[in-house]
C-alpha positions in Angstrom: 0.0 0.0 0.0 0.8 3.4 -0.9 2.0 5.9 2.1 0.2 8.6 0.3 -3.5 6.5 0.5 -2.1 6.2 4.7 -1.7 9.5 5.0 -4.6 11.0 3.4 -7.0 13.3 5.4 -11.0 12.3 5.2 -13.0 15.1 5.9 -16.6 13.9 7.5 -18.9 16.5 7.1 -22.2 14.9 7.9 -23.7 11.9 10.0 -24.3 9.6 8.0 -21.0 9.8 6.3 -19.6 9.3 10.4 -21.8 6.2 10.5 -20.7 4.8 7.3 -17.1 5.5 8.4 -17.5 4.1 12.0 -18.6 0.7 10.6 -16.0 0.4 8.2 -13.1 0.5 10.7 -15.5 -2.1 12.7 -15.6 -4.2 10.2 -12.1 -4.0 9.5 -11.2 -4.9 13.1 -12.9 -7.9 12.9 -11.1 -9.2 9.6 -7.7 -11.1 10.4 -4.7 -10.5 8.2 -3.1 -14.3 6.6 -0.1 -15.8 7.6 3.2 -14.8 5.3 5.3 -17.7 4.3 8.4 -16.6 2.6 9.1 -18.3 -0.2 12.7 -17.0 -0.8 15.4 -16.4 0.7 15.9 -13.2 3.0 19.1 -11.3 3.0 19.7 -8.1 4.5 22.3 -5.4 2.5 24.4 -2.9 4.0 23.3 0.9 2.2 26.6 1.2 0.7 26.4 -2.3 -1.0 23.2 -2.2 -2.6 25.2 -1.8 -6.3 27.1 -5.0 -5.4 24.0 -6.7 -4.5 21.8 -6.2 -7.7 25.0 -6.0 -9.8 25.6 -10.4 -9.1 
């Protein structure tokens, strides 16, 4: 996901559109996130060898 679609502001400007955005989150709190299995290897790379990384 974006950082930009995080960060946006939502202006509510009526009640109904408060309502609609209070059961939203509710219903996203009840929905569980799956389980990640990596499927490749994970290597962590220094800053200054990124080039050296990608370049193999």
């Amino acid at each position: 996901m974006a950082t930009r679609s995080i960060l946006t502001n939502v202006n509510i400007n009526n009640k109904q559109l408060a309502k609609g955005f209070v059961d939203a989150l509710s219903n996203a709190e009840k929905k569980h996130s799956k389980d990640v299995v990596m499927s490749k290897k994970i290597v962590n790379v220094e800053k200054g060898k990124i080039k050296d990384y990608f370049s193999k």
